[in-house]
C-alpha positions, 0 to 999 in steps of 0.5 A, spaced: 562 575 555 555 572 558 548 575 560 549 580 564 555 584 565 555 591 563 561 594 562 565 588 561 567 583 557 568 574 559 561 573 561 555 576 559 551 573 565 551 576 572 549 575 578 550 580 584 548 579 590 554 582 594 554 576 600 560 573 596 564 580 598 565 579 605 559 580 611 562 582 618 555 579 621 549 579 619 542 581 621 542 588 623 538 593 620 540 599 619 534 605 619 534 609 613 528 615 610 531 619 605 528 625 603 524 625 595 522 631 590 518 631 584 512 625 582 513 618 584 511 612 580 511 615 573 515 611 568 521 611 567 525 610 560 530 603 561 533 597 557 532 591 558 537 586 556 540 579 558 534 578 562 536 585 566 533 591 568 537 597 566 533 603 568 535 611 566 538 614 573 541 620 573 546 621 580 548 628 582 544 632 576 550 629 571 547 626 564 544 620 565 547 613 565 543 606 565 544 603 571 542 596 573 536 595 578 538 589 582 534 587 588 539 582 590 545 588 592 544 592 599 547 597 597 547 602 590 553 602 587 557 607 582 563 608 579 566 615 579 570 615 573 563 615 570 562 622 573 568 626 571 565 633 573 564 630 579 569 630 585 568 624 590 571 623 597 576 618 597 572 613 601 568 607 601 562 611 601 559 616 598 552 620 599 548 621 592 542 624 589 539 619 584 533 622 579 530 617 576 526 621 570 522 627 575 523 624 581 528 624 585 531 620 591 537 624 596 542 623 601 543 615 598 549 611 600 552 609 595 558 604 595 564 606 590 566 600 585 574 603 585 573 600 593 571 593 592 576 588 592 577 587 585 577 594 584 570 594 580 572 590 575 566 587 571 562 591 576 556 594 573 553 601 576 547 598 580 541 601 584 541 597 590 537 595 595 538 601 600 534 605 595 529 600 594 527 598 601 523 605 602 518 604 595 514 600 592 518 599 585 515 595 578 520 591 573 517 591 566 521 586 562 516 585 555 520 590 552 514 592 549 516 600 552 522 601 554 520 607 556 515 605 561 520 600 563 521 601 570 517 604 576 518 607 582 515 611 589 508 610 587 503 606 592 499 604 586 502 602 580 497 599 576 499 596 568 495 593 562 496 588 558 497 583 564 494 578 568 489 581 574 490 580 579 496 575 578 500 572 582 503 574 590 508 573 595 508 576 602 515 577 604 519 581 611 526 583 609 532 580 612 540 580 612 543 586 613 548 589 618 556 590 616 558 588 610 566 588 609 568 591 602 575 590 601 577 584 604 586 586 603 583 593 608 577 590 611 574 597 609 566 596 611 559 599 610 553 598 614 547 596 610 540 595 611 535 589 612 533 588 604 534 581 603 526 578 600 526 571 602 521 567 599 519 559 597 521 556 589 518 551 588 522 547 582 520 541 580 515 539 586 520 540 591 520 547 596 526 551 597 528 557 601 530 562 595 532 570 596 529 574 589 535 577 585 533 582 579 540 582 578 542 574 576 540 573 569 538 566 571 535 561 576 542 559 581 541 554 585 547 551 590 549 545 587 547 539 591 539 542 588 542 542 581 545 536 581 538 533 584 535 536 577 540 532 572 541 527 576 536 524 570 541 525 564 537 531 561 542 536 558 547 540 561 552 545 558 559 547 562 564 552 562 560 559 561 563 564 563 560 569 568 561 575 572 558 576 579 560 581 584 566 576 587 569 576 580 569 571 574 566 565 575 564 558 569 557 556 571 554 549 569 547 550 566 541 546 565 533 546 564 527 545 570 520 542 568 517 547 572 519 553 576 513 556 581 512 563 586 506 564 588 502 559 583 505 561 578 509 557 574 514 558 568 516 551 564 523 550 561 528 555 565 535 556 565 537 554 571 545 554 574 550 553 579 557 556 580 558 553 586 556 555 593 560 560 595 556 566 593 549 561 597 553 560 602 555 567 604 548 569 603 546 563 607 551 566 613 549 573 612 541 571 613 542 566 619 537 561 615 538 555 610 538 558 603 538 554 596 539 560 591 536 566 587 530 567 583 533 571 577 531 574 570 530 567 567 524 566 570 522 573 572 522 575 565 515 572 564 511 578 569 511 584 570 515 585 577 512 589 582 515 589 589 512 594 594 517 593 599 515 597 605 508 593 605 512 586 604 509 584 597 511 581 591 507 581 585 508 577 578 502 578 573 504 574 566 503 579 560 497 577 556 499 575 551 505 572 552 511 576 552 516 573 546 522 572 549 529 570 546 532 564 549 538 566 550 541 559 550 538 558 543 544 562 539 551 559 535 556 556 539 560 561 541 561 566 546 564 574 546 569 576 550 575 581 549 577 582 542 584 584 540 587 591 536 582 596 534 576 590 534 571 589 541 569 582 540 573 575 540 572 567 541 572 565 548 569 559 548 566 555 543 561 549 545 563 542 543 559 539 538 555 544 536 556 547 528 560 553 531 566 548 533 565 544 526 565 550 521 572 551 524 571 557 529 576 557 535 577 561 541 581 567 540 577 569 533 575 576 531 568 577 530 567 582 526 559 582 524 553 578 525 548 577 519 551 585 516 551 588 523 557 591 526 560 589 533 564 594 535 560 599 536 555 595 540 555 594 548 557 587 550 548 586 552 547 588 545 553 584 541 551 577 545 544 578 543 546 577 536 547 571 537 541 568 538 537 566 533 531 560 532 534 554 531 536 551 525 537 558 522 544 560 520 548 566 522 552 570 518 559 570 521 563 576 519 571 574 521 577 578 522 583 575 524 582 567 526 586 561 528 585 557 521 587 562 516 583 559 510 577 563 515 580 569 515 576 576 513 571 571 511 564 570 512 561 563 515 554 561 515 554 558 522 548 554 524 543 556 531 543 550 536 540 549 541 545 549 548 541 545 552 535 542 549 529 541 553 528 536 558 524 530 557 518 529 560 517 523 563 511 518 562 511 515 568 513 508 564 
């Protein structure tokens, strides 16, 4: 799997901005005040992979669990079989206690994965925007300290190591009302106003965007990305992603340049999986929308949205953060292994070196340059796989379609999947 999905293997990408799920009407807003405890705004420890934020939650006073923190999503989602000393009701929605470190946020609504429509397959655990929309929360994407990863509550959250003041975007929140959660039972919660509608500007050209922490990647609907190769740069198809929809392949490529509120990052991935997800978005918010600004152009700054006032801030780390391009990596992508093993082949990229040392899909990986797979998560496995370019990994094989490769070891190159678009020279 691609960028992004947790607890699930096909596509480590994902994109959850639930108006794919089903939306009985929107621009609603319903009134929402929970009670906290404890001290706002200390730090909290989260991991941050797949150009997500997972921050350290615990629901109802049980262990601690990571749970992704996702502008993107209305709702706070949880899935029951990770509490079985828990008894839920069984209904859509439930009311939790969320603790994030020493401060506690009560009588939350929380979505149960088991009642969406899939079933909750590929559906990571989220803190949602419900919860959000009453703080100022703040992202930290460098990695620098992952226990001082994730913010929450404080009216003044204040970073070293970053631009000052940076960048600002003022927003009002939009969408909500009733969303359908199982459409075989049209089973549906209402949910407040937490879309943050703001301008992306790609490539000279402005367009209307809703920020989504919780998309790995930049997703533009597809007449916008077909603008952008419509000059030949490279692509790359068929990767496989989650979304809160299901699964989906997504067509990827790269912009020159992406700027929110002055600030402008160069060469991010940027994808399409179609419109449906934009356009229920675009339904649900009553107003043209053109994507998602997600973790491909966030990971730059330090995030900072304080939601009751309307702000966004983006403050670029100084120096610069070093970050892992994730389609700099060997030419293959993880899905589900088979037997005792985690990991197998489910894509392999044509023309790349993965495809020419003999690598086809359905092989078991067992290790990357000596580290075993199994015991990984899906973020940490994919991650393996990056690399700088030209650099070669140590692929440790299991089973395989070529018998000669079985219970081997391959030195597989580390290409670049889209290289860099060509800047133009105006001849």
């Amino acid at each position: 799997m691609r960028r992004g999905v947790w607890a699930a293997l096909g596509g480590l990408l994902w994109v959850c901005i639930f108006a794919g799920v089903g939306c009985g009407g929107g621009g609603g807003s319903v009134a929402s005040g929970f009670p906290t405890m404890g001290m706002p705004g200390i730090p909290s420890p989260a991991r941050v992979g797949a150009n997500l934020v997972f921050a350290e939650v615990s629901i109802n006073a049980q262990p601690p669990s990571f749970l992704l923190i996702d502008t993107g999503s209305p709702v706070t989602l949880i899935d029951p079989s990770m509490y079985p000393a828990l008894s839920f009701p069984q209904t859509p929605q439930v009311t939790v206690s969320v603790a994030f470190g020493g401060f506690t946020v009560d009588n939350v609504p929380a979505l149960q994965t088991t009642f969406l429509g899939s079933g909750g397959a590929n559906v990571p655990e989220i803190v949602g925007g419900n919860l959000m929309q009453q703080f100022p929360v703040q992202l930290d994407y460098s990695e620098r300290d992952p226990n001082r990863a994730f913010r929450i509550g404080a009216s003044n959250m204040t970073a070293s190591g970053v631009e000052v003041p940076g960048g600002q975007v003022s927003f009002t929140l939009a969408g909500g009302g009733r969303e359908i959660v199982d459409m075989s039972s049209t089973a549906a919660i209402d949910v407040p106003a937490t879309r943050i509608p703001i301008t992306v500007d790609i490539e000279g050209v402005s367009h209307p965007f809703i920020l989504d922490t919780g998309a790995s990647e930049v997703t533009v609907r597809d007449t916008v990305y077909a603008a952008l190769v419509a000059d030949g740069r490279p692509q790359l198809s068929g990767l496989p992603i989650g979304t809160a929809a299901g699964a989906r392949t997504a067509t990827v490529t790269r912009a020159r340049t992406i700027t929110v509120g002055g600030q402008t990052v160069v060469n991010a991935p940027i994808m399409t999986i179609g419109d449906q997800l934009i356009d229920g978005l675009q339904s649900e918010l009553g107003r043209p929308m053109d994507g998602l600004l997600g973790g491909s152009y966030l990971r730059e700054f330090l995030v900072t949205v304080d939601y009751p006032h309307g702000s966004l801030q983006l403050q670029r780390y100084v120096p610069p953060a070093v970050i892992q391009d994730e389609f700099k990596r060997v030419g293959f992508e993880l899905g589900t292994g088979s037997g005792a093993h985690a990991y197998a082949v489910a894509v392999v990229y044509p023309g790349t070196d993965a495809e020419a040392k003999g690598i086809r899909m359905g092989d078991v990986i067992l290790s990357v340059d000596g580290q075993d797979l199994d015991s990984l998560d899906p973020i940490s496995a994919d991650e393996t796989l990056d690399g700088t370019v030209g650099t070669t990994k140590q692929i440790g094989l299991g089973a395989a379609a070529d018998p000669s490769l079985a219970n081997t070891t391959i030195a597989v190159r580390v290409d670049d999947l889209i290289p860099l678009p060509q800047v133009s020279t105006g001849h």
